[in-house]
C-alpha atoms as an extended CHARMM CRD file, in Angstrom:
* protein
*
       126  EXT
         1         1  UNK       CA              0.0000000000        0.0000000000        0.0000000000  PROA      1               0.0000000000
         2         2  UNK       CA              1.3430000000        3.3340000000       -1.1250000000  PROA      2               0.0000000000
         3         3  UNK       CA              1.2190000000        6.1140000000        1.4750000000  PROA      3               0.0000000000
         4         4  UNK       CA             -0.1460000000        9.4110000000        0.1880000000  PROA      4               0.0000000000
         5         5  UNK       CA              0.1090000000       13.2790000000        1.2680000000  PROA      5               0.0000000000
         6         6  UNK       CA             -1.5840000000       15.5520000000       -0.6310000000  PROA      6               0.0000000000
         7         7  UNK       CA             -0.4880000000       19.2820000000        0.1480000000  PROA      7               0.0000000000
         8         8  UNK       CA             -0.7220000000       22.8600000000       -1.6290000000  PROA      8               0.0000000000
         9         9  UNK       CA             -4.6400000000       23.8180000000       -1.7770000000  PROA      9               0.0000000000
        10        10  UNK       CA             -6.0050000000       27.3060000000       -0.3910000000  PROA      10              0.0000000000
        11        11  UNK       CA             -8.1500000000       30.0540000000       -0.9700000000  PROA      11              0.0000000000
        12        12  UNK       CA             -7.4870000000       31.8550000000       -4.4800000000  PROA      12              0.0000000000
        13        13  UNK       CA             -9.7280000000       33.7590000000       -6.5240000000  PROA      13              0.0000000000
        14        14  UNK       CA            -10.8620000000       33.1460000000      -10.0600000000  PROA      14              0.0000000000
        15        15  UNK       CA             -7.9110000000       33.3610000000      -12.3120000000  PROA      15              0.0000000000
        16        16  UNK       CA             -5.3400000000       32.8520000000       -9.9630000000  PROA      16              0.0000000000
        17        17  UNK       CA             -3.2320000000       29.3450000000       -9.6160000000  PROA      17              0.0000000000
        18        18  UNK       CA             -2.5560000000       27.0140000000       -7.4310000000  PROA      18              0.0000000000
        19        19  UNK       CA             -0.2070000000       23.8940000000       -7.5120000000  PROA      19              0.0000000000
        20        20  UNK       CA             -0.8160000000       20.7760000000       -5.3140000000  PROA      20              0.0000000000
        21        21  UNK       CA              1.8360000000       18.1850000000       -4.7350000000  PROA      21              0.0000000000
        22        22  UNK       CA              0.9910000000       14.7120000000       -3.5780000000  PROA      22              0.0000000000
        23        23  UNK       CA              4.0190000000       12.6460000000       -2.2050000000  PROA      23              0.0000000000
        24        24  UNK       CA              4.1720000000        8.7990000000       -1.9370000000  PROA      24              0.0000000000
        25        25  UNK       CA              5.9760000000        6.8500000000        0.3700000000  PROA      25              0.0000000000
        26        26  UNK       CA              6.0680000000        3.0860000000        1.1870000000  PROA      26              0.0000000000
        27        27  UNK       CA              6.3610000000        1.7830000000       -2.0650000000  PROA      27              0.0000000000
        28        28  UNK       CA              8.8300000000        2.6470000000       -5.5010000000  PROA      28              0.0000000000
        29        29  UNK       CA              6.5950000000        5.1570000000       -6.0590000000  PROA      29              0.0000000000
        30        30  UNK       CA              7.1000000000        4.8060000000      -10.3800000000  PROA      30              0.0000000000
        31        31  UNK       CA              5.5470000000        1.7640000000      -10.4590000000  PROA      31              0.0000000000
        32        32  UNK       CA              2.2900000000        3.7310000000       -9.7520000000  PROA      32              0.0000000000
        33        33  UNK       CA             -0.4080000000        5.3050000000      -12.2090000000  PROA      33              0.0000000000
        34        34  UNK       CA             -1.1530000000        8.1210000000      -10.5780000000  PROA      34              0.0000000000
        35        35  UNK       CA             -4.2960000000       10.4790000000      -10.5190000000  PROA      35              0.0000000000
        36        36  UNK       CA             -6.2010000000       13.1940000000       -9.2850000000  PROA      36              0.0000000000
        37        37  UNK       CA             -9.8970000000       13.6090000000       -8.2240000000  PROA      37              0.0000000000
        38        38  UNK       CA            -11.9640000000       15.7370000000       -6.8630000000  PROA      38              0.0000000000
        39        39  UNK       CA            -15.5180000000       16.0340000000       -4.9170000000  PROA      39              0.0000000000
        40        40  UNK       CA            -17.6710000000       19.3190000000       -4.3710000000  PROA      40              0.0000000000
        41        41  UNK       CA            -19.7360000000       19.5540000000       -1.9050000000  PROA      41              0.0000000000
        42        42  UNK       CA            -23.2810000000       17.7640000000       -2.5160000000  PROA      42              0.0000000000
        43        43  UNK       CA            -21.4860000000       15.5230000000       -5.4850000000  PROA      43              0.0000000000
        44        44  UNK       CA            -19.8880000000       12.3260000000       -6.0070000000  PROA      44              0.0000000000
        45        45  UNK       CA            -15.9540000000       12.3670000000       -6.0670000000  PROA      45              0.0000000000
        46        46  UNK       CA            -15.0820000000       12.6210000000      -10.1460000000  PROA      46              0.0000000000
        47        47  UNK       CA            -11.8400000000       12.3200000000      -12.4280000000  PROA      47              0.0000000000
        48        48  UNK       CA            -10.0500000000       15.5750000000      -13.0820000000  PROA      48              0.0000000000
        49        49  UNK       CA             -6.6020000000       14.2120000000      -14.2480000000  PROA      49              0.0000000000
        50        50  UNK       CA             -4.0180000000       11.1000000000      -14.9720000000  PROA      50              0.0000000000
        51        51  UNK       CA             -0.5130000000       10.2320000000      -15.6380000000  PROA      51              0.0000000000
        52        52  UNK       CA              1.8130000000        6.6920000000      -16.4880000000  PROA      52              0.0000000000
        53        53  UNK       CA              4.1100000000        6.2250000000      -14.3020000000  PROA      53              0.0000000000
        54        54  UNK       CA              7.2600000000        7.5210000000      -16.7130000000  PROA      54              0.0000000000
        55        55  UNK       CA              5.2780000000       10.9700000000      -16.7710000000  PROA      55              0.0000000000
        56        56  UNK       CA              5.0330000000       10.5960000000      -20.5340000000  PROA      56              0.0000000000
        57        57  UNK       CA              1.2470000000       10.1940000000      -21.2220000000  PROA      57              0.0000000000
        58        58  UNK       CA             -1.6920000000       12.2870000000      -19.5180000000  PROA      58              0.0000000000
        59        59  UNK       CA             -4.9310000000       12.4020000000      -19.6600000000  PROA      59              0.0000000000
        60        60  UNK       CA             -7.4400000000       15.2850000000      -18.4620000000  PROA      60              0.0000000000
        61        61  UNK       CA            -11.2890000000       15.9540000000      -18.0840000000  PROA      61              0.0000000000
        62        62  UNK       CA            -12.7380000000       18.3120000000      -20.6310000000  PROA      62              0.0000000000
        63        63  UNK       CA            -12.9620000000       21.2360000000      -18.0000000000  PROA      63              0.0000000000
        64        64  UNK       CA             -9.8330000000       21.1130000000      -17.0250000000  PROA      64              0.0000000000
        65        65  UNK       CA             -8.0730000000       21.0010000000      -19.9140000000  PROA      65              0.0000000000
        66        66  UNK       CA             -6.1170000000       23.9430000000      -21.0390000000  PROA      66              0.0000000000
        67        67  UNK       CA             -6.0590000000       24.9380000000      -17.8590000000  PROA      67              0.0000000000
        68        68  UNK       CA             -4.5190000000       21.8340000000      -15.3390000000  PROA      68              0.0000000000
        69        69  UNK       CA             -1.4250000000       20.2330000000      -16.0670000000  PROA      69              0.0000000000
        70        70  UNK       CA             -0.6570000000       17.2030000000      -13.6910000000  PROA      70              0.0000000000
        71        71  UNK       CA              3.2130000000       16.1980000000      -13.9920000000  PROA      71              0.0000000000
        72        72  UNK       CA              5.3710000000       14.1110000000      -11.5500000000  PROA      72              0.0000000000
        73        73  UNK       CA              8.6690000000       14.1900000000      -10.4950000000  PROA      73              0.0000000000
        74        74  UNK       CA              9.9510000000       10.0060000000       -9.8110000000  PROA      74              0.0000000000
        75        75  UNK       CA             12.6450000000       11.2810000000       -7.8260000000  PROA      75              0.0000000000
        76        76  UNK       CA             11.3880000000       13.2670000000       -5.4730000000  PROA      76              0.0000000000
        77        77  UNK       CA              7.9870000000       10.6500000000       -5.3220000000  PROA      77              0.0000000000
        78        78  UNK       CA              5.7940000000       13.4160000000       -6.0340000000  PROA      78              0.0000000000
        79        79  UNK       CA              2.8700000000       14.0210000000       -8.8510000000  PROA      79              0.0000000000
        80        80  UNK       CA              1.9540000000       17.7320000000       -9.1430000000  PROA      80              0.0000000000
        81        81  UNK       CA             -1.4730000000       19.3790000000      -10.5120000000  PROA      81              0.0000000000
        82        82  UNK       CA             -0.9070000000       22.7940000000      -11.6770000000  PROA      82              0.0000000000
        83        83  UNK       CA             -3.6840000000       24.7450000000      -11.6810000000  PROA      83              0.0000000000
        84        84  UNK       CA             -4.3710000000       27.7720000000      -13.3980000000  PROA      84              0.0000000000
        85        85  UNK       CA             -7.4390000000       29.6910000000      -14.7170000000  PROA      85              0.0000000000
        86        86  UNK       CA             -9.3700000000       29.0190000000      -11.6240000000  PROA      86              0.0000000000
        87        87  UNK       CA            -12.7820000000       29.1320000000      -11.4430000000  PROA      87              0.0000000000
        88        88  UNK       CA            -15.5000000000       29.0250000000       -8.8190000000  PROA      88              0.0000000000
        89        89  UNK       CA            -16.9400000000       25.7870000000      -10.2510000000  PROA      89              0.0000000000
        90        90  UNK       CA            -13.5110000000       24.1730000000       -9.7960000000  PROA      90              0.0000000000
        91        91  UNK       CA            -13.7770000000       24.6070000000       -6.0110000000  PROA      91              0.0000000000
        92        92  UNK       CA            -13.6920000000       21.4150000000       -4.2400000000  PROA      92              0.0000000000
        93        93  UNK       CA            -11.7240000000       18.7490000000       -2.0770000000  PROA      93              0.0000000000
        94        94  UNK       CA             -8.6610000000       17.4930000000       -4.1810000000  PROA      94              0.0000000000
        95        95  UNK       CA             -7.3990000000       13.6120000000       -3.4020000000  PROA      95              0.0000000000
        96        96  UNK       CA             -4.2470000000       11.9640000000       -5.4530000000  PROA      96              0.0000000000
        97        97  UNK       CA             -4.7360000000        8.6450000000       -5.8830000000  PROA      97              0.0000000000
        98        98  UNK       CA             -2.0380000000        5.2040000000       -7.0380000000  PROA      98              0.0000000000
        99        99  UNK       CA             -2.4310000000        2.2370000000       -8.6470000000  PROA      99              0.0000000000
       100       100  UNK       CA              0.2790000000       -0.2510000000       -9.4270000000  PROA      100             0.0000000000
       101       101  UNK       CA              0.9230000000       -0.1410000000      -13.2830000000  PROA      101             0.0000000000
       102       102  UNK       CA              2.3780000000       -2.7410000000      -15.4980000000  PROA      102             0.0000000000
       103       103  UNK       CA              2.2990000000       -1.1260000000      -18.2590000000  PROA      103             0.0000000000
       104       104  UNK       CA              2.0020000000        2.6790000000      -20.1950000000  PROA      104             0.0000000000
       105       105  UNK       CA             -1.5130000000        3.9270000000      -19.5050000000  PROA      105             0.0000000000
       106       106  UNK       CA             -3.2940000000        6.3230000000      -17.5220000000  PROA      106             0.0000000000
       107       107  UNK       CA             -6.5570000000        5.2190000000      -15.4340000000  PROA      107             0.0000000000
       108       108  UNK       CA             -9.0950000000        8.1730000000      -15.2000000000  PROA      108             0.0000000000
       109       109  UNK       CA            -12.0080000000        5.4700000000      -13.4570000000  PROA      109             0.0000000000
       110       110  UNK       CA            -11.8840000000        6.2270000000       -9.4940000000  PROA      110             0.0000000000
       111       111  UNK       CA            -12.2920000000        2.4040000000       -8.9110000000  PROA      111             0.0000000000
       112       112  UNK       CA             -9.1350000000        1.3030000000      -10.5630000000  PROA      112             0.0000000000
       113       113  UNK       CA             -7.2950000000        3.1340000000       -7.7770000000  PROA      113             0.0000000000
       114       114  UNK       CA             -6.4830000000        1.2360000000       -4.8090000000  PROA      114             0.0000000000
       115       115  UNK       CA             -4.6810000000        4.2320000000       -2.8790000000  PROA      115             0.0000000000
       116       116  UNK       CA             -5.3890000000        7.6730000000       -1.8780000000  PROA      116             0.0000000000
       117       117  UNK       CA             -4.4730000000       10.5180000000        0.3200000000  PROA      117             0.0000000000
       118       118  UNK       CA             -6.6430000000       12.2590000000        2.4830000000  PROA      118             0.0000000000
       119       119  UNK       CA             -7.3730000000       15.1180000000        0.4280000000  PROA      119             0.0000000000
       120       120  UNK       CA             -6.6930000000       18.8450000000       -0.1970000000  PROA      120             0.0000000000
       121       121  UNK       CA             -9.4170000000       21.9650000000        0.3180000000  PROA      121             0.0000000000
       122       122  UNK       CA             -9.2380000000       23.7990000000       -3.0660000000  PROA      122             0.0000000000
       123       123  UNK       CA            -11.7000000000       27.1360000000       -2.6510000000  PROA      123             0.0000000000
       124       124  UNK       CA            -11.9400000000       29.7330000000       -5.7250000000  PROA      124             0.0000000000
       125       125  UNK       CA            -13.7310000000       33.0310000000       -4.6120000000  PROA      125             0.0000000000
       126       126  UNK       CA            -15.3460000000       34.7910000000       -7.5640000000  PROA      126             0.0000000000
């Protein structure tokens, strides 16, 4: 099982960025998938971003895109989600998640993820 720490949410308002880091620990952290979710309050928890575990292919939501970029860093054991463009609607309770990857995809389905953190408050004032 793959420890998880998600850090870097806040208060911004719309238009400004934020960047949230997620750091793994327990396991060699690039044989995960990783991913990031979210859940607003009053909705179910839903996909907002994915990457292999070399870094080399990504996949997004359709409102995020253009304006998220998730990245990691297999040194440091750490998957970023730049954020920028924010928007009220994005406002929400951020959680990285890890699955153990054989292979080059992303996963963007919340049940194919067997780890996650505890979650980051994300709030964009209009």
């Amino acid at each position: 099982q793959v420890q998880l720490v998600e850090s870097g949410g806040g208060l911004v308002q719309a238009g400004g960025s934020l960047r949230l880091s997620c750091t793994g620990s327990g396991h060699t952290f690039s044989n995960y998938a990783m991913g990031w979710f979210r859940q607003a309050p009053g909705k179910e928890r839903e996909f907002v971003a994915a990457i292999n575990r070399s870094g080399v292919n990504t996949g997004y939501t359709d409102s995020v895109k253009g304006r998220f970029t998730i990245s990691r860093d297999n040194v440091k054991n750490t998957v970023y989600l730049q954020m920028n463009s924010l928007k009220p609607e994005d406002t929400a309770v951020y959680y990285c998640a890890a699955k153990r990857s054989y292979g080059d995809t992303w996963f963007g389905r919340e049940y194919e993820y067997t780890d996650w953190g505890q979650g980051t408050q994300v709030t964009v004032s209009s």
